[in-house]
N, C-alpha and C positions, 0 to 999 in steps of 0.2 A: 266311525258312524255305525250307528247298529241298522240288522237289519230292517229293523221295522221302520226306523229314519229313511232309511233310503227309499225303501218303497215308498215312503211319502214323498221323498222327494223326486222320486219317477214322475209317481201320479199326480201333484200338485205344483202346479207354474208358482213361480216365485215372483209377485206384481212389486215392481218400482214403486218406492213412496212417493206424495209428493212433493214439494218442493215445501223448506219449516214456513215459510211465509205463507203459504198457502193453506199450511195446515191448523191454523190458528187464524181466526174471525174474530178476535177480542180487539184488535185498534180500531174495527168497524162497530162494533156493539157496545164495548163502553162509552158510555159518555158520562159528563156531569153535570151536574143538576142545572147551571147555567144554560149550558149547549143545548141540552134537552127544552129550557126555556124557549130561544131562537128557534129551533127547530119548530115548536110549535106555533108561532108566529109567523112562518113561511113555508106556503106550500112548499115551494121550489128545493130549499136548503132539507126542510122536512125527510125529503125524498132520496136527498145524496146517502146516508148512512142503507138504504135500501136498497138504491143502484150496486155502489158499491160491495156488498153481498152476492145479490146476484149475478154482478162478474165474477166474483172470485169463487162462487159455485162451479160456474162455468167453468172455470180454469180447471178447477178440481176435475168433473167430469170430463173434459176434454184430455186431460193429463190419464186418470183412469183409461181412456175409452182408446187414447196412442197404446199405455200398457197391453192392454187384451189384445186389442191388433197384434203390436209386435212379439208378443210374448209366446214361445213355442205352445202348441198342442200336447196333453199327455205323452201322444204319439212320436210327434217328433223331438219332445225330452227324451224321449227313451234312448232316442236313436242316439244322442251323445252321452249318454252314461260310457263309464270305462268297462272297454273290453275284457273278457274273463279270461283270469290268470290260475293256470294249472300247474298244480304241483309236482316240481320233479321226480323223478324214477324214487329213490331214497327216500323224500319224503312221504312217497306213496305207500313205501314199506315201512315206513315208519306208522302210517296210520292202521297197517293192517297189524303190525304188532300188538299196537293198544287194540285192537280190537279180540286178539284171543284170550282175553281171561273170561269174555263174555261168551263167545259160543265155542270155546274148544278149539285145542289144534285140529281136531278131528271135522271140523265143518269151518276148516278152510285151507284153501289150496295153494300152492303156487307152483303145481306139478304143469310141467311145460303141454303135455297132452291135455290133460283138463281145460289148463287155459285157451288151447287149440280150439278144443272144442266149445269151447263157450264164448269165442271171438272169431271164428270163421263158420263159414255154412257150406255144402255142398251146391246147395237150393239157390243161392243167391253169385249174382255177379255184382252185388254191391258191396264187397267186403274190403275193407281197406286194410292196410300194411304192419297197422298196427295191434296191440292186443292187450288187455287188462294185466295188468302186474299181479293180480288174486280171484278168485274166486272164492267168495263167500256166501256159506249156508246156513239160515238164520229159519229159527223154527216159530218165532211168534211177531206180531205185529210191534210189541214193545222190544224185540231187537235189533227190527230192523229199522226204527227209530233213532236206537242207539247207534247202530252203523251211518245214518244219517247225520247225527250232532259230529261225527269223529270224522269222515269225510270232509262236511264244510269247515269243520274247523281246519282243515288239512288241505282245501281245497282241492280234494281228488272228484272226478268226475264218479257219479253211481249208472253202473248200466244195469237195470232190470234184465231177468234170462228167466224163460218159463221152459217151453219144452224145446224151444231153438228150430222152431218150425216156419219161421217168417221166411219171405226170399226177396226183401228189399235191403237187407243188412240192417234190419228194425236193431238186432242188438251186437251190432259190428262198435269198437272203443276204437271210435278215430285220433282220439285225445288220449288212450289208455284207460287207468282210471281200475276202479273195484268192482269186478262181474257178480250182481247179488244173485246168488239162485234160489229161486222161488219152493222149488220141488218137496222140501221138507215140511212146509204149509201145505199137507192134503188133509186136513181134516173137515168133512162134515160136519158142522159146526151143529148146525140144526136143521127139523126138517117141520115144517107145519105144513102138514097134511091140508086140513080143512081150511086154509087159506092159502092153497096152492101156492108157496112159495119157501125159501129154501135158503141158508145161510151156511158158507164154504169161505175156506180160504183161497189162497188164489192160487196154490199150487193143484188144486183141483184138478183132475183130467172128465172133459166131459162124458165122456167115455163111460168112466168109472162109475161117475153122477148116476149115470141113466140106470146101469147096473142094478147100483144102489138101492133105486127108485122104483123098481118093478114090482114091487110087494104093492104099494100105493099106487100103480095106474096112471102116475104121472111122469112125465120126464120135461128135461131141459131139451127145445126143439131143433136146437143149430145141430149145425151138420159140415163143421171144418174137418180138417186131418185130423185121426184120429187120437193122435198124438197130440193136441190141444191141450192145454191151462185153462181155466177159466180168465184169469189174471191178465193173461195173454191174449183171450180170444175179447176182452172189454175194452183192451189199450189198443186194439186195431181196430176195433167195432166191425170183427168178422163175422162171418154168414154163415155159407156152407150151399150144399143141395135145397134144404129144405124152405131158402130165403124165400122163395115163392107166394108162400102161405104164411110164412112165420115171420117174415124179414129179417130184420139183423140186431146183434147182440144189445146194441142201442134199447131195444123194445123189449128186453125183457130183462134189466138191470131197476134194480125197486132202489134199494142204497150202496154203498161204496164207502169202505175204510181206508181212507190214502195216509202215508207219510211221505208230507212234504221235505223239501229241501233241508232245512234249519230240524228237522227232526219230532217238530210236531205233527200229531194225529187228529186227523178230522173224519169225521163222519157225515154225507151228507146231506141224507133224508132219515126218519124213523123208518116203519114198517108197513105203513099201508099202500095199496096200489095206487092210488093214485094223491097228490100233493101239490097245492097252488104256493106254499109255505118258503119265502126266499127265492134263490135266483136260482136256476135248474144245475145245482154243481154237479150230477149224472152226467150231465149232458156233454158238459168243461171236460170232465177226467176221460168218458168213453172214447175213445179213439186218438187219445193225446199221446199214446207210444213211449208214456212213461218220459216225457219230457216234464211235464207237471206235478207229479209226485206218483208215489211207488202206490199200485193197490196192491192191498193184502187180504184183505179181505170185498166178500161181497153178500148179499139179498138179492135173490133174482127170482122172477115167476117162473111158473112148472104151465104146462098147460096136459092136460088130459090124453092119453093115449086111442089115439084112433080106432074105434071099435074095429074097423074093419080096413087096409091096404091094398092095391092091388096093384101091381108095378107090368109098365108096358113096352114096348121099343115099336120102330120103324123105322126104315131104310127110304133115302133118298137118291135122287139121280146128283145133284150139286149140293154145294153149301148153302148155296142163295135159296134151294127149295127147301132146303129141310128147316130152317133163320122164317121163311117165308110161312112156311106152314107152321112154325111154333106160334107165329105173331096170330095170325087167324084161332087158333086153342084160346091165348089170352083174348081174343076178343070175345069168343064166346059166349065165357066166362063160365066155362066147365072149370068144377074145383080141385082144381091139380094143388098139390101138395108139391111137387117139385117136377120140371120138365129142364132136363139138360140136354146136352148135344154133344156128340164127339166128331170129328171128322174120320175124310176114310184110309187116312197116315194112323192116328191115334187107334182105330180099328185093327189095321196091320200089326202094331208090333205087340195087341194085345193077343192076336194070334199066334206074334212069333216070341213071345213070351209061355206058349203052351193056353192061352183061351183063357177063360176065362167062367167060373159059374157049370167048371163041367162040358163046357161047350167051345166049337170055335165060331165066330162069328164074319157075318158078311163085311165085307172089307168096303164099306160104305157111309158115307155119311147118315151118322143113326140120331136118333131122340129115342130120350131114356124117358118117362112120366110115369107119376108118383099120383093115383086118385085114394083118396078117403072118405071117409062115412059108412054109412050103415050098408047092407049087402044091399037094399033095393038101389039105393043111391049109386052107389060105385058102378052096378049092371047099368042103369040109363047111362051113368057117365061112358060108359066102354061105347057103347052104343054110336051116344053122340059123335064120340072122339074119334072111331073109326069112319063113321063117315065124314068128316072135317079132313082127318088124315089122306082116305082115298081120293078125296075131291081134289089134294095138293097136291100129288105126285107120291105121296106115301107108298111105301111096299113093304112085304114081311112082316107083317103087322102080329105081334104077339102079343099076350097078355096071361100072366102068368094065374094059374085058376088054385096053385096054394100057398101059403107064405112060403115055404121051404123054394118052390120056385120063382119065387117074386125076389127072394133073396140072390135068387144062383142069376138072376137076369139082371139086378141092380147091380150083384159083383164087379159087373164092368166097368162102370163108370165110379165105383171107388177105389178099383186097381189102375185108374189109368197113369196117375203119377209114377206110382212105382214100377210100372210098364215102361217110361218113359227113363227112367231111372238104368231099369235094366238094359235098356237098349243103347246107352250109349255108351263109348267108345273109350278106352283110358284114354287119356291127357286132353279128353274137351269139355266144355262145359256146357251149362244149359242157361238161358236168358227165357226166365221165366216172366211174365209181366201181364197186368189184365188191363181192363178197362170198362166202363161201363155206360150206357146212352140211352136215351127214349127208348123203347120200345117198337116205337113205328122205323126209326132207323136203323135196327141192329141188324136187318138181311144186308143190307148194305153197306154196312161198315166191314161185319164177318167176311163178306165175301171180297171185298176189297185189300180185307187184311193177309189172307189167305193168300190170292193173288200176287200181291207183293211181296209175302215171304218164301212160297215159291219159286219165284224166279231168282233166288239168292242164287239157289244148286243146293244148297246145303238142307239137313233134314230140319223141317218145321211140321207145328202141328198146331188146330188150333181146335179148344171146348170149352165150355164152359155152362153157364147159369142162365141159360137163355130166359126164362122166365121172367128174370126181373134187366134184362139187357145186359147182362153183365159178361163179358166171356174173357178167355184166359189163352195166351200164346206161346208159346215154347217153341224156341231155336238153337240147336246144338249148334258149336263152333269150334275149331281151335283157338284156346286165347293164346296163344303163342304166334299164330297168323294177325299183322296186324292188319291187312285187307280185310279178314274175314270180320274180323274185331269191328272193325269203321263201318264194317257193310250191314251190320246184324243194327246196330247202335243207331243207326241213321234210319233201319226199317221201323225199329221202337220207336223212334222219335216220333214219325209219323205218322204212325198209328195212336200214339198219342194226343198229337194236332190234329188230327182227324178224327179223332175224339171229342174236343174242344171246339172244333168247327160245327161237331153236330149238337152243341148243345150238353155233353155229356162230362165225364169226369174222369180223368189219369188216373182212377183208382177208386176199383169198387170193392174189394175188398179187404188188400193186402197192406193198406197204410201207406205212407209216403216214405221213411224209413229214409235211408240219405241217397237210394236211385230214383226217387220222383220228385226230389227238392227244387230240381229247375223250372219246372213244370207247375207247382202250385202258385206261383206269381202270374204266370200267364192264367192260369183255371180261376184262381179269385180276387188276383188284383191285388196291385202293391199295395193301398191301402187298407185295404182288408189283411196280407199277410205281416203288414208293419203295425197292425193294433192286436194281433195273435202274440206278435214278441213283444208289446207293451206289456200282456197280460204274465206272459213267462216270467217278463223281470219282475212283475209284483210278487210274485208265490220263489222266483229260484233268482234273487238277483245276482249270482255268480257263474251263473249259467250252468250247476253240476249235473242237473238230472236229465241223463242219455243224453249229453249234447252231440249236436254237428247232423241230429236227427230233423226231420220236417220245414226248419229252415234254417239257414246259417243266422249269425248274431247280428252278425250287419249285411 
């Protein structure tokens, strides 16, 4: 069967005919010219040839109307389609053979480091056992097409790899399979100035982007690791600092170059900002984690560089007041650009990392904020902010009066990962994980969360995106200790449920990737996650692209 058969036969129930007597009204409708006589000579007789019709309509329709009843939903055909079959080790080198006359032995691997590293993470405690048989470096969207027809013909699983900065195991090969790496697609594709907007491929670093872009006064506004893809920052629909004001990558993606499964290229808006034009396919691919097809390309808007920044901190007595006083800012509605929070764990070891910005800092639970606009603006905004501040428990209140110092006080809260990094210990790991909730509930979740991970004993720490509810938890362990292991695992959990009790979501940034897959059934309901893997089998009915990702198959 091909695959375009099949996805018909996903998405279209198969109706029982019915019965040939049924199907056919002609013993009822012919008559001959005699009978036809009779008939018209008595009402009574008249009327048999008419009855008769309209039962066997009936029959019809009632026979129909058993079909629909009994006959599965899109939904639940999917669910009995046959399970995906992966190709063994051999065959897998077999596909990557064919695949070097097209990009060179030279952009691909099977160097056992390599694969290392483009199948495990530091950052992630979702990494599993297993590991791509190659690594493949493909420099344009019509190769990495062709890696795609040669994969499914070969049924090897494709795991998309950008800069390896996720920490859910987004591109952990539970199944093996071919590591694509994106990295060789950094070209600027294009830059249209006067229609603030911008065409990259996806091995793009936004970083770089911004760089790029400072001749023109515009930049791209997220604000992840700086180690970001573009590619990668659209298939997690990440944020950063700056979600506040700008929100998330979702909102500033104009069109999208994917290759699907089977190898074909879609595109799927033209160029203007905004398009009522078809079904919103931005929408499908943004945050799909490359289970739907591979982006290579992208169109995204630029927005204007802020004539004027001025970056601030404050020190609280608890978590709950500094959570409590962020939420009072957003109600204001003073124009923060960005307002995060570190605790006074996360503060320590930026100290005992040597500071931070030139400086050591109070070992306290801080807010970092981010004001914009013109210099009159930004001075009422200080204004405002400090009395809001002082009115919550606020203390230390600074405000940086040049960029150079606006920079060296923001340092903090971009160093905090790699603080967190340095301070631990050989042979433990870190159980990174976020979360995100209303706004009105986030003093009380944080400080809740904090709470319980404290009393482990072990070092935790918790910061993150206050702004938009979103925060982020970090728990060193031995994974060698299996108490320590059950204890860390069970505190996640329930910051999780606790999540979900308030209304909120197991993941506001970092994607589901295969450490939050238990957890999206509970967050949107089996049938909502059983009509997401309808849509999979339509576009990858083999299940190749990054399986074992956001939900299993069955």
């Amino acid at each position: 069967m091909k695959a375009w058969q099949l996805r018909c036969s996903v998405l279209r129930p198969r109706w029982p005919r019915p019965p040939a007597l049924l199907r056919s009204q002609k013993p009822f409708l012919a008559r001959s010219s005699s009978s036809s006589s009779r008939q018209r000579s008595s009402d009574r007789s008249g009327s048999l040839p008419l009855v008769a019709t309209a039962v066997a309509s009936a029959a019809i329709t009632l026979l129909a109307s058993r079909a629909w009843d009994e006959a599965p939903s899109p939904v639940e055909a999917a669910k009995t389609q046959p399970g995906a079959r992966y190709a063994d080790r051999p065959t897998m080198l077999k596909a990557v053979e064919e695949l070097k006359p097209l990009l060179g032995e030279e952009n691909i691997s099977v160097d056992a480091e390599d694969i290392e590293n483009h199948g495990y993470s530091d950052w992630s405690t979702s990494n599993t056992s297993e590991r791509p048989v190659a690594v493949v470096i493909p420099a344009t969207t019509d190769e990495v097409s062709h890696i795609a027809r040669v994969c499914t013909k070969y049924r090897v699983p494709m795991i998309p790899f950008g800069a390896g900065s996720s920490v859910e195991g987004n591109f952990s090969a539970p199944y093996s399979g071919i590591c694509i790496d994106l990295s060789r697609m950094s070209q600027v594709v294009a830059v249209y100035e006067q229609d603030m907007n911008v065409t990259v491929q996806a091995g793009v670093r936004w970083v770089d982007l911004n760089e790029q872009l400072k001749p023109t006064g515009l930049f791209l506004p997220m604000d992840p690791s700086p180690t970001a893809y573009v590619g990668g920052m659209i298939a997690t629909n990440c944020s950063g600092t700056n979600a506040m004001r700008y929100g998330t990558m979702k909102d500033w993606v104009i069109n999208l170059t994917v290759v699907l499964a089977d190898g074909s290229v879609i595109k799927t808006k033209r160029r203007p900002r905004k398009s009522s034009a078809g079904y919103n396919l931005n929408a499908l691919f943004t945050g799909s984690e490359g289970t739907l097809g591979i982006i290579t390309e992208a169109t995204l808007k630029l927005a204007v560089v802020p004539q004027e920044t001025s970056v601030g901190i404050a020190t609280f007595p608890t978590v709950g007041d500094a959570t409590a006083a962020a939420s009072k800012l957003i109600r204001a509605a003073i124009p923060l650009a960005a307002l995060e929070f570190m605790d006074d764990v996360q503060m320590k070891i930026i100290n005992q990392n040597g500071g931070a910005g030139g400086r050591y800092w109070a070992e306290a639970p801080t807010l970092f904020l981010k004001l914009t606009g013109t210099t009159s603006e930004i001075s009422e905004s200080i204004d405002r902010t400090r009395r809001i501040l002082t009115k919550n428990k606020g203390d230390e209140l600074v405000f940086a009066s040049t960029p150079e110092e606006g920079d060296n006080l923001w340092s903090a809260r971009k160093q905090a990962l790699w603080a967190i990094l340095a301070a631990r210990p050989q042979g433990t790991e870190i159980w990174s994980t976020d979360v995100a909730v209303p706004i009105s509930r986030l003093a009380e979740i944080v400080e809740m969360s904090k709470e319980e991970s404290s009393s482990l004993g072990l070092f935790s720490t918790v910061l993150g995106h206050v702004g938009d509810g979103n925060f982020h938890q970090a728990v060193m362990y031995n994974p060698k200790s299996t108490e320590q292991y059950r204890a860390v695992k069970a505190c996640v959990s329930r910051m999780m449920r606790r999540a979900l009790e308030m209304e909120g979501t197991v993941s506001g940034e970092h994607g589901i990737g295969i450490g939050k897959k238990d957890y999206l059934t509970e967050e949107l309901g089996e049938s909502t996650v059983d009509f997401m893997r309808t849509l999979k089998r339509s576009v990858d009915p083999h299940w190749l692209m990054n399986p074992g990702k956001v939900f299993d198959e069955n």
